[in-house]
Structures are given as structure tokens and as C-alpha cells.
C-alpha positions as CSV (number, residue, x, y, z in Angstrom):
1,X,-19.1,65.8,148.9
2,X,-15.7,65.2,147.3
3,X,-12.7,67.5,149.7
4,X,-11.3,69.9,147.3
5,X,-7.9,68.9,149.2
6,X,-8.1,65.0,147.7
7,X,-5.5,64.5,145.4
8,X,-6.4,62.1,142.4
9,X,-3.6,59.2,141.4
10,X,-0.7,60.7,139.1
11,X,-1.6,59.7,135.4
12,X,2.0,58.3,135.2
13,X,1.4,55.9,138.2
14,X,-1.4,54.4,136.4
15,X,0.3,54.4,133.2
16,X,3.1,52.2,135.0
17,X,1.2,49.9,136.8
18,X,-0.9,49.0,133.2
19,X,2.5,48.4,131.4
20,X,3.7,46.5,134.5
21,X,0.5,44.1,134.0
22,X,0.7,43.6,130.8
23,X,4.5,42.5,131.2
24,X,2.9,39.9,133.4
25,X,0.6,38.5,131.5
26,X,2.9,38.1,128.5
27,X,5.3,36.2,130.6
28,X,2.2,34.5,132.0
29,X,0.9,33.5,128.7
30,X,4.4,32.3,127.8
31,X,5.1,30.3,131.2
32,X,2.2,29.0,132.1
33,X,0.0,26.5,129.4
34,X,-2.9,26.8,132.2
35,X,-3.0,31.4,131.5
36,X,-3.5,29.5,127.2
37,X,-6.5,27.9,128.3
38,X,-7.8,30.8,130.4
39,X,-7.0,33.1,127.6
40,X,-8.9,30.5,125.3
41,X,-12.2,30.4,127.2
42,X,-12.3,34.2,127.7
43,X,-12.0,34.5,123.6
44,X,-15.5,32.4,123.3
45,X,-17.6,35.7,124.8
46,X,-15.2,38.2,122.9
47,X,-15.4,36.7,119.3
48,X,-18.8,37.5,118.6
49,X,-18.0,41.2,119.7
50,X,-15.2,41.3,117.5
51,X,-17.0,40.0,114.4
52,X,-19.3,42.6,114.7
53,X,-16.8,45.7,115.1
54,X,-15.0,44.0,112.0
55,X,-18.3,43.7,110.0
56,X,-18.9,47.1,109.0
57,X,-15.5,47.1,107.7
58,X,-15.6,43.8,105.6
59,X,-18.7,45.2,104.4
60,X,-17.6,48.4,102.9
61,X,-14.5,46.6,101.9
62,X,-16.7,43.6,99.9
63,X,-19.2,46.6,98.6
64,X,-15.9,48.3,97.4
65,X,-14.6,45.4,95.6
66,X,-18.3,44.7,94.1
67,X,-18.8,48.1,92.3
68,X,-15.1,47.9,91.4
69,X,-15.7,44.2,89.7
70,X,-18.9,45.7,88.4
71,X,-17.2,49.1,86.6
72,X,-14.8,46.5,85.1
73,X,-17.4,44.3,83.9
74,X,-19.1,46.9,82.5
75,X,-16.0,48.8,80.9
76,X,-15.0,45.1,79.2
77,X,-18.4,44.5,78.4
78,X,-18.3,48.1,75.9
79,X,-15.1,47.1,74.9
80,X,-16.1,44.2,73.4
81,X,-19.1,45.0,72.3
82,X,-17.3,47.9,70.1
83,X,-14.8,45.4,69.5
84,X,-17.2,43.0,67.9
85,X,-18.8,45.6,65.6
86,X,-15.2,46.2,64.3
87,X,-14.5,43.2,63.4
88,X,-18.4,43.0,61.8
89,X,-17.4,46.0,59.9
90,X,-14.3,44.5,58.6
91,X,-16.2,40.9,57.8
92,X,-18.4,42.7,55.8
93,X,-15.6,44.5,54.0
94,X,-14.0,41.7,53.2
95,X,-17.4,40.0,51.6
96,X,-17.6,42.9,49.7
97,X,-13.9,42.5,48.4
98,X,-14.4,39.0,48.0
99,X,-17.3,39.3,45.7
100,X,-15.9,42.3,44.2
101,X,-12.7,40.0,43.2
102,X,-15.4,36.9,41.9
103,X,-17.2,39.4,40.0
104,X,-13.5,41.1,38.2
105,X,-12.6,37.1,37.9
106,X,-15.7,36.4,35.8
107,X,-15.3,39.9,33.8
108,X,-11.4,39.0,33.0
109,X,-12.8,35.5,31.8
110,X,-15.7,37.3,30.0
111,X,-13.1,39.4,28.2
112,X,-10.7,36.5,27.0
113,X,-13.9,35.2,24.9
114,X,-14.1,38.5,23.2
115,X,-12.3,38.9,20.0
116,X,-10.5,42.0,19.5
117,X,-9.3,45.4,22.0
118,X,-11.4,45.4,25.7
119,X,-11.0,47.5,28.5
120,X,-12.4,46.9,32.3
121,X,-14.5,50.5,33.1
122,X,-16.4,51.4,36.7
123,X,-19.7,53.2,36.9
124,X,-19.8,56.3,38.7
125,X,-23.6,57.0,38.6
126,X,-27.0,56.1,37.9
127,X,-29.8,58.2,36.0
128,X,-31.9,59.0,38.5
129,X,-35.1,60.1,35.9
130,X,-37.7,57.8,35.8
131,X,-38.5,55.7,33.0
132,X,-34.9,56.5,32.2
133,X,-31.9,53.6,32.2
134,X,-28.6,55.1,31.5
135,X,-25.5,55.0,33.9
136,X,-22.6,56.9,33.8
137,X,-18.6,55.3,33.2
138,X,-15.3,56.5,33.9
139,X,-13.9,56.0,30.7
140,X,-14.2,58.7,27.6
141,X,-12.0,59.6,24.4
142,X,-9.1,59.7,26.3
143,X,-9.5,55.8,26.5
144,X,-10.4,55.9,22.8
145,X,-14.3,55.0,23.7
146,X,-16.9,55.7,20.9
147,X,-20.5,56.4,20.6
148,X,-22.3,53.3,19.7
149,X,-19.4,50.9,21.6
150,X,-21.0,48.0,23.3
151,X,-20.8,46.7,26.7
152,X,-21.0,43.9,28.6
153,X,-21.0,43.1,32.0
154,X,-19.4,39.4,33.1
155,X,-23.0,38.0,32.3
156,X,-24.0,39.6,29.1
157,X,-24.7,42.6,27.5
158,X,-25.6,45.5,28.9
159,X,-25.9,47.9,26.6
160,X,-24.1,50.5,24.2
161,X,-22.2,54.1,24.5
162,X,-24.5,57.0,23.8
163,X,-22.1,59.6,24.7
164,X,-18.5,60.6,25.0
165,X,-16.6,63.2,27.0
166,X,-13.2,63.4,28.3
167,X,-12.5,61.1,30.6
168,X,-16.4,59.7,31.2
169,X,-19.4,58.3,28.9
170,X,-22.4,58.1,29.5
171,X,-24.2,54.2,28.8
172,X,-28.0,53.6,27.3
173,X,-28.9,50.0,29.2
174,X,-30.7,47.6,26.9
175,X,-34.0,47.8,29.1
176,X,-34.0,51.7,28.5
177,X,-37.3,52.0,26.2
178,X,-34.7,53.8,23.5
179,X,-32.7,50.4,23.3
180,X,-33.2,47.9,20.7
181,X,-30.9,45.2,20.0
182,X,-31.1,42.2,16.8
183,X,-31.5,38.9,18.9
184,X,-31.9,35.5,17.5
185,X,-32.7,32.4,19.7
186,X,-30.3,30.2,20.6
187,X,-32.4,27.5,20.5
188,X,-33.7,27.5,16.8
189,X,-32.0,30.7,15.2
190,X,-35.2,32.7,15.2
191,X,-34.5,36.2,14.9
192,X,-36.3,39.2,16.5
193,X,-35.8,42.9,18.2
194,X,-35.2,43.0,21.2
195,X,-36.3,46.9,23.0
196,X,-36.5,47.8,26.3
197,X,-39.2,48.3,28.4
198,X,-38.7,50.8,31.8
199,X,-42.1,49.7,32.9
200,X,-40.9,46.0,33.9
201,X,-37.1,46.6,33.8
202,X,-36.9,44.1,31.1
203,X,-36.7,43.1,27.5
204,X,-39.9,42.8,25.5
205,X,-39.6,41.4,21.7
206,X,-41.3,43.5,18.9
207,X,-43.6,42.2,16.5
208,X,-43.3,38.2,17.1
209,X,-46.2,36.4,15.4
210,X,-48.5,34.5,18.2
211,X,-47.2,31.3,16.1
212,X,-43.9,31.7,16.7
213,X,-41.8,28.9,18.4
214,X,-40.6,30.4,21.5
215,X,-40.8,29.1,24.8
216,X,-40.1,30.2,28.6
217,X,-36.6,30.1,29.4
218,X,-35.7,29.8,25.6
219,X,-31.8,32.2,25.7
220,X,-32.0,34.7,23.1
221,X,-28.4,36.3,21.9
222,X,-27.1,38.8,19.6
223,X,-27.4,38.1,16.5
224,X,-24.4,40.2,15.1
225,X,-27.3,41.7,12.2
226,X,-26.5,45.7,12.5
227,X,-22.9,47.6,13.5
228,X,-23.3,48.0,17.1
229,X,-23.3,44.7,18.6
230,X,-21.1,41.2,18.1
231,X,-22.5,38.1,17.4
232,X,-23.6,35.3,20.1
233,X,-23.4,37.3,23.7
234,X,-26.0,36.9,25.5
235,X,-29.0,39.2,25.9
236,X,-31.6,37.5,28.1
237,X,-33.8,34.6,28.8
238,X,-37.8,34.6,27.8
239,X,-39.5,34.9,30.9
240,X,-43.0,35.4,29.9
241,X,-44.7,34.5,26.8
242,X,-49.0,36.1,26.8
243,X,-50.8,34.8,23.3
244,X,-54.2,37.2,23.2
245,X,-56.4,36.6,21.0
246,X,-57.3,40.4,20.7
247,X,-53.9,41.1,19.9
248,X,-52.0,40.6,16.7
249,X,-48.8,40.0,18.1
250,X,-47.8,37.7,21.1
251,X,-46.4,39.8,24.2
252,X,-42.7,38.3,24.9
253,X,-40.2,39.5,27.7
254,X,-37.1,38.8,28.1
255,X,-35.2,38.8,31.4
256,X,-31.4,40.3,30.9
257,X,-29.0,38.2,31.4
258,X,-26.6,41.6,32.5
259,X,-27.3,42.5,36.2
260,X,-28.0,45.8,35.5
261,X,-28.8,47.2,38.9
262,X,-25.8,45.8,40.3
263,X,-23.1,45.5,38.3
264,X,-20.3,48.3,39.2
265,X,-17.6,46.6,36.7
266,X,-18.5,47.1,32.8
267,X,-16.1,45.5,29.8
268,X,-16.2,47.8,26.7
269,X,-15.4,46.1,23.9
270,X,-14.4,47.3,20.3
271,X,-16.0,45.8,18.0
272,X,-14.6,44.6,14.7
273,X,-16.4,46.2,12.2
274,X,-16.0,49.8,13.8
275,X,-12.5,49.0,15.4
């Protein structure tokens, strides 16, 4: 049993005597190249204890820099990926453009072959009735458009004005079953009618004897025979040519030569005889 009357060492003595060692065994360590290789051999136990109070530390440190690294991948990763369907976007654009300006090209060229006044219209909608093929332009009386006008597109005739307002028109294609256009072939002159058909989306020819000289991929063209149409644009190529025997007639179509689902340029032309 400890005497209540020992008195324990002063904290400040101990301090002193702990600073006093250490003093000595820095001077030691400087004076002495023996107290190196002591200190030396003594690290050998301690490393291993040091590497693993400094391991938890490294650790969090290296998990730290991981998810940091990873955010960032992740972050660039987004911002190129939005990046990249920007510059898609604009790529497409510029295709779009690009065949916009071919197609406006081919339309100017188009409208240097025609004789007399033209003038470059847009289409600003499609008749959405079945069985029904009639778009809508941005040009009207105000532009000094007519019914019966004809139009072209850069690869041939499209079709004619039906009706006029203000500042639009509205446009009956030469597939619409109402259309009918004088055609000859530009092979061998034959002449024909050429009337739409909404079934197909093509041309058929009316009343062509079964004897007739025609042939698949003959080019068949206006014929300039009535007032609404010039002479020698083309119409459309024969792309089907059924002799029955039941019939009396021989069944004839024509593909258009006018890309009339996607044409968005039209050329209006006046023509001479109604100029």
C-alpha cells in the first residue's frame, strides 16, 4: 500500500530531463558516425510499424484521388459525348445545306434552258387527302402567278397551278388522277396522254394501242400540243409496259422524272403563249 505522504516526481523535472536527452542524442548523432549505425539498425524493427500507421492514410488519400479521377472521367466523358452530338447535329445541317445548294444549282441551270419570265418558289405544304396530289407554294398574284402556269422542278415537270391567292397557290402534281399532260416520245415522236394515277404514284398513258412501239425506259416529253405546257421538258420514263390480251389497250406507266415527294424548290415558268 502506496504512503499517502510519497510525493510523485515534479512533471517539470521530467519534462527537463527528456529535453536534456534528446539534446544528447542529437549531438550524439552528429558526433559520433558509430550512434548512425545504431540509429540505422534500430530503424529495421520500426519501418514496418511505420508503414502500417501510414497506410490507412495513403489509402484514403489514393481512394480520394481515385473517385476524384473517376468524377472527372466521368464529367469529360458527358462532355464529349454531348459535344459529339453537336457537332453530328451540325454535320447533318450542313448535308442538308449542301444538297439544298446542289439541288437550287441544278434549278438555276434548269431555268436558264427555259425561254421566257421564271421565278424559284418553295412549297409550304402537302395535301394530306388520300388519293389526292396537290402541294401548296409561296407564290400567288402578287408574284403575277396564274391558274394553269406550269412547273418544273430541276428534273422535269411537275405539274401546273390550279389556284391562286395572295401571296400562295395551290399546285395539281402530274400523278394527281385529275392531271393529264400531251406527251410524245422522245425516241420516235409518238404522241399520247399522259394522266395520273394516285394508286402507283405514277404516270399511266391513256388509250395506247397494244401495237404501239414503246419500250421500258423509252423518255416520254411534252409535246407543247395544248396551252398549258412548253414543248420538250421532260415528263417521265416508261417503267412498265403489260400487253393483255383481254384488254383493248396496252397498260403503260410512266415514272416522273420530277421528284415529287421531295422536291421543296419549284421553277414556275410563264409560258409563251399565255405570257
Amino acid at each position: 500500500m502506496r504512503s499517502i505522504f510519497t510525493r510523485e516526481p515534479q512533471p517539470g523535472l521530467r519534462a527537463f530531463f527528456l529535453i536534456i536527452l534528446s539534446i544528447t542524442l542529437m549531438v550524439m548523432e552528429k558526433r559520433l558516425d558509430q550512434f548512425v549505425s545504431i540509429r540505422a539498425a534500430l530503424s529495421l524493427p520500426v519501418a514496418p510499424l511505420q508503414y502500417l500507421v501510414s497506410w490507412p492514410t495513403d489509402f484514403v488519400d489514393d481512394l480520394k484521388d481515385a473517385i476524384s479521377t473517376h468524377d472527372k472521367l466521368v464529367r469529360e466523358n458527358l462532355q464529349l459525348k454531348t459535344e459529339q452530338l453537336l457537332l453530328r447535329s451540325q454535320l447533318q445541317r450542313l448535308i442538308a445545306i449542301e444538297s439544298e445548294n446542289n439541288y437550287l444549282k441544278a434549278l438555276l441551270q434548269s431555268s436558264h434552258q427555259v425561254k421566257g419570265k421564271t421565278l424559284i418558289a418553295e412549297l409550304l405544304a402537302v395535301d394530306s387527302e388520300p388519293f389526292v396530289n396537290q402541294v401548296t407554294i409561296d407564290k400567288g398574284w402578287r408574284d403575277s402567278v396564274y391558274v394553269g402556269q406550269p412547273v418544273l422542278d430541276a428534273n422535269g415537270v411537275m405539274g401546273q397551278v390550279i389556284q391562286v391567292g395572295p401571296i400562295t397557290s395551290r399546285i395539281l402534281l402530274v400523278n394527281d388522277p385529275h392531271s393529264g399532260i400531251a406527251v410524245q416520245n422522245a425516241r420516235n415522236g409518238m404522241r399520247a396522254v399522259a394522266v395520273g394515277d394516285s394508286y402507283s404514284g405514277k404516270l399511266r398513258l391513256a388509250y395506247v394501242p397494244k401495237t404501239a412501239d414503246i419500250h421500258i425506259g423509252d423518255l416520254f416529253i411534252t409535246s407543247g400540243l395544248g396551252d398549258h405546257y412548253p414543248e420538250g421538258y421532260p415528263v417521265g420514263k416508261i417503267s412498265s409496259v403489260v400487253k393483255d390480251p383481254a384488254q383493248q389497250f396496252a397498260t403503260i406507266y410512266l415514272q416522273p422524272s420530277a421528284h415529287l415527294d421531295s422536291s421543296r424548290q419549284v421553277l414556275l415558268i410563264w409560258y409563251q403563249r399565255n405570257a
